[in-house]
mmCIF file of the C-alpha atoms, coordinates in Angstrom:
data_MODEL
# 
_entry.id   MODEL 
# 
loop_
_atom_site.group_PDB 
_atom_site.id 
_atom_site.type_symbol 
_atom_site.label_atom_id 
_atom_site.label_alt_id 
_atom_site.label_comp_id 
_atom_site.label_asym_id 
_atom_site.label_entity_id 
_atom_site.label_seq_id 
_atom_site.pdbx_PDB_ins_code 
_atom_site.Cartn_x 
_atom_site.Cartn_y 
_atom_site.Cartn_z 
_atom_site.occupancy 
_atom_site.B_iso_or_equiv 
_atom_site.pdbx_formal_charge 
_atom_site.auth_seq_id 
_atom_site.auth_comp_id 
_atom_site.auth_asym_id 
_atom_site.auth_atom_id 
_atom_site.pdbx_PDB_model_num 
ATOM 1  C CA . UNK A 1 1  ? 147.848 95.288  40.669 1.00 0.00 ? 1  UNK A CA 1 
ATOM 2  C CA . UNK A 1 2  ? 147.470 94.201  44.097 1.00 0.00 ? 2  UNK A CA 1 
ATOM 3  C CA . UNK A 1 3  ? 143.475 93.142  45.119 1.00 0.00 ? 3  UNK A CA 1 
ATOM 4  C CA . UNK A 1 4  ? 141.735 95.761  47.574 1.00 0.00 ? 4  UNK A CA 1 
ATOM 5  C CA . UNK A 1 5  ? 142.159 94.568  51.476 1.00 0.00 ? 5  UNK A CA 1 
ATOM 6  C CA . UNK A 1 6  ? 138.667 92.822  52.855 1.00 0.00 ? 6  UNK A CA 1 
ATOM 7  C CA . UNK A 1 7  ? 136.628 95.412  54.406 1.00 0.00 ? 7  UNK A CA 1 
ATOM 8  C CA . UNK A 1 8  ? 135.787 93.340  57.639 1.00 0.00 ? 8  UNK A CA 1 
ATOM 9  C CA . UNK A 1 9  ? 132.081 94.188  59.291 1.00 0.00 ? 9  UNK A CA 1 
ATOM 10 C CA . UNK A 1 10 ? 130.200 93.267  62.448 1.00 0.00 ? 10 UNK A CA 1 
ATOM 11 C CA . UNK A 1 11 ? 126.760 91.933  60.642 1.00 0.00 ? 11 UNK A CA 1 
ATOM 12 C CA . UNK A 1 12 ? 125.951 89.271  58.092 1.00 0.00 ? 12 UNK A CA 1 
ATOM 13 C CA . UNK A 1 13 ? 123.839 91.940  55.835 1.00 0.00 ? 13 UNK A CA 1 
ATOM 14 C CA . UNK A 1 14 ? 125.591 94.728  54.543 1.00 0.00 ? 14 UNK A CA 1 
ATOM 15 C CA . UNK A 1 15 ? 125.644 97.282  51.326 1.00 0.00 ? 15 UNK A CA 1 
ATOM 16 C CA . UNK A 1 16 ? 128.156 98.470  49.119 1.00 0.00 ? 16 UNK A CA 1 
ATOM 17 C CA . UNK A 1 17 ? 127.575 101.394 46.552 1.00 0.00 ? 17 UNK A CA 1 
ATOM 18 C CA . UNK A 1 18 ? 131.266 101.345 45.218 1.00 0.00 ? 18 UNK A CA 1 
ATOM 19 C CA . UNK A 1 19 ? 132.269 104.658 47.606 1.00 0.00 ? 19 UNK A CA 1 
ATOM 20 C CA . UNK A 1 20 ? 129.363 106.375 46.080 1.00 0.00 ? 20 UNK A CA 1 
ATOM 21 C CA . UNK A 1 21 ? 130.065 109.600 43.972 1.00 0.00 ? 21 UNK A CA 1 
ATOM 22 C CA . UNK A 1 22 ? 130.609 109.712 40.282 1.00 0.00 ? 22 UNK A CA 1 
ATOM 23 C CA . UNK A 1 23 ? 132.943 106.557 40.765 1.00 0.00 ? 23 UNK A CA 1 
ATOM 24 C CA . UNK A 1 24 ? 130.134 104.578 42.627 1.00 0.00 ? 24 UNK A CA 1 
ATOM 25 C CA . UNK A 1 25 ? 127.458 101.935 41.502 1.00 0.00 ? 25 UNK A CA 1 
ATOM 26 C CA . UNK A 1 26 ? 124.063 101.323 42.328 1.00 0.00 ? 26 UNK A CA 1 
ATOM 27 C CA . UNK A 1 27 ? 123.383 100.118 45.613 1.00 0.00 ? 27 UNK A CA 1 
ATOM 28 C CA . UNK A 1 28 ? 123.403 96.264  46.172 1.00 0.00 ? 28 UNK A CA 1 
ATOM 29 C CA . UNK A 1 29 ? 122.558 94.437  49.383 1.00 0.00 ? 29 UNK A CA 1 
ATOM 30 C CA . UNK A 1 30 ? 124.913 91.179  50.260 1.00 0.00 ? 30 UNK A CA 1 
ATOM 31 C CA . UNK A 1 31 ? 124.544 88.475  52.730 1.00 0.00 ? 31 UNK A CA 1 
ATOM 32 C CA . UNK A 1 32 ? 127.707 86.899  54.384 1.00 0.00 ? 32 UNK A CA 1 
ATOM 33 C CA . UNK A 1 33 ? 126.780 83.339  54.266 1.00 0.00 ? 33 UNK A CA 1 
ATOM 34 C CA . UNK A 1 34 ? 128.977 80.211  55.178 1.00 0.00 ? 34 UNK A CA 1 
ATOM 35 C CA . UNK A 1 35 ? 132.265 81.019  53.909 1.00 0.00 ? 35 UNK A CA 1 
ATOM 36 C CA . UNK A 1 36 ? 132.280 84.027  56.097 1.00 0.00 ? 36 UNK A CA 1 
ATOM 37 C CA . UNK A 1 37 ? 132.542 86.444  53.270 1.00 0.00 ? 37 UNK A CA 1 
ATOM 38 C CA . UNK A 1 38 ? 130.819 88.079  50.443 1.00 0.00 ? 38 UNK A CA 1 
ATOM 39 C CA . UNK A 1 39 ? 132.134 89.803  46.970 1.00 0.00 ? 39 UNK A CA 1 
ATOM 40 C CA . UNK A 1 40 ? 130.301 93.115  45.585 1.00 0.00 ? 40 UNK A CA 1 
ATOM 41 C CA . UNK A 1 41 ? 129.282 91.827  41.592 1.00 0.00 ? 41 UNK A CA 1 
ATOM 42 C CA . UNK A 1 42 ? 130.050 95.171  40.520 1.00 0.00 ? 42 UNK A CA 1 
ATOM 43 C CA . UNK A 1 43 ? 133.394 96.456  42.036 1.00 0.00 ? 43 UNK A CA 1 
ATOM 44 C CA . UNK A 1 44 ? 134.625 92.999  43.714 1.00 0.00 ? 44 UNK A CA 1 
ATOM 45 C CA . UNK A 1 45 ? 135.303 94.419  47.292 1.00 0.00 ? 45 UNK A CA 1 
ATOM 46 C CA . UNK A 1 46 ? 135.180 92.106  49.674 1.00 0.00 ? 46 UNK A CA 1 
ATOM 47 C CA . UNK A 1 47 ? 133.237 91.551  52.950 1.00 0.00 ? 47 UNK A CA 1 
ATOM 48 C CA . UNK A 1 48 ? 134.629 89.793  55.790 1.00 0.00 ? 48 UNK A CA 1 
ATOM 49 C CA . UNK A 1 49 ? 132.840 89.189  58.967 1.00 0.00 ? 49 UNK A CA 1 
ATOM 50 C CA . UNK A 1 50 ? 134.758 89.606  61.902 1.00 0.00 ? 50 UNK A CA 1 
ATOM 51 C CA . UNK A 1 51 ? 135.698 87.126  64.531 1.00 0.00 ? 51 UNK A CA 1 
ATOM 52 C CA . UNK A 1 52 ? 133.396 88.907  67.099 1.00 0.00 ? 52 UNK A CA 1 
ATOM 53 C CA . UNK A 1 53 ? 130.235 89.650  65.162 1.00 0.00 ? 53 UNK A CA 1 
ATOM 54 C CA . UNK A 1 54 ? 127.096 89.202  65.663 1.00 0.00 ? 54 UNK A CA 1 
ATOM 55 C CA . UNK A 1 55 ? 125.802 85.907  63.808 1.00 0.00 ? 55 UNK A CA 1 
ATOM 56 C CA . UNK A 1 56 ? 122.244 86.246  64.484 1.00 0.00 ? 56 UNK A CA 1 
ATOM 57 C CA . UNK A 1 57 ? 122.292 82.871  65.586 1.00 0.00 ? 57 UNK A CA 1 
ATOM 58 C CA . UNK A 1 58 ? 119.939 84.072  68.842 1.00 0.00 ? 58 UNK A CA 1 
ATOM 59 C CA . UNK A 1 59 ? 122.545 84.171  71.481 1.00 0.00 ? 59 UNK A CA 1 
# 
C-alpha cells in the first residue's frame, strides 16, 4: 500500500479530523515546526507547508 500524498497548506497551525464522518477522528490541532511538516497521531496524514506560506515570522 502506497502512503497518502502530503496535503500541503499555507499556515503553520492546522487541524485534521480524519475527513470527518463515520470514518473520521476527533479533532486534533498540529503545528508545522522546523522540519516543515507535521503527521496526524491518529490517521498519519501528512502536512506540508508550502514554499509560499506564511511563516509568521512578522514580515
Amino acid at each position: 500500500m502506497e502512503p497518502e500524498q502530503p496535503e500541503y497548506v499555507d499556515t503553520s497551525n492546522v487541524d485534521c479530523d480524519g475527513g470527518g464522518g463515520p470514518l473520521g477522528h476527533p479533532k486534533v490541532f498540529l503545528k508545522i515546526g522546523e522540519t516543515g511538516e507535521a503527521v496526524c497521531p491518529y490517521c498519519s496524514r501528512r502536512y506540508v507547508l508550502s514554499a509560499d506560506a506564511k511563516t509568521g515570522s512578522g514580515h
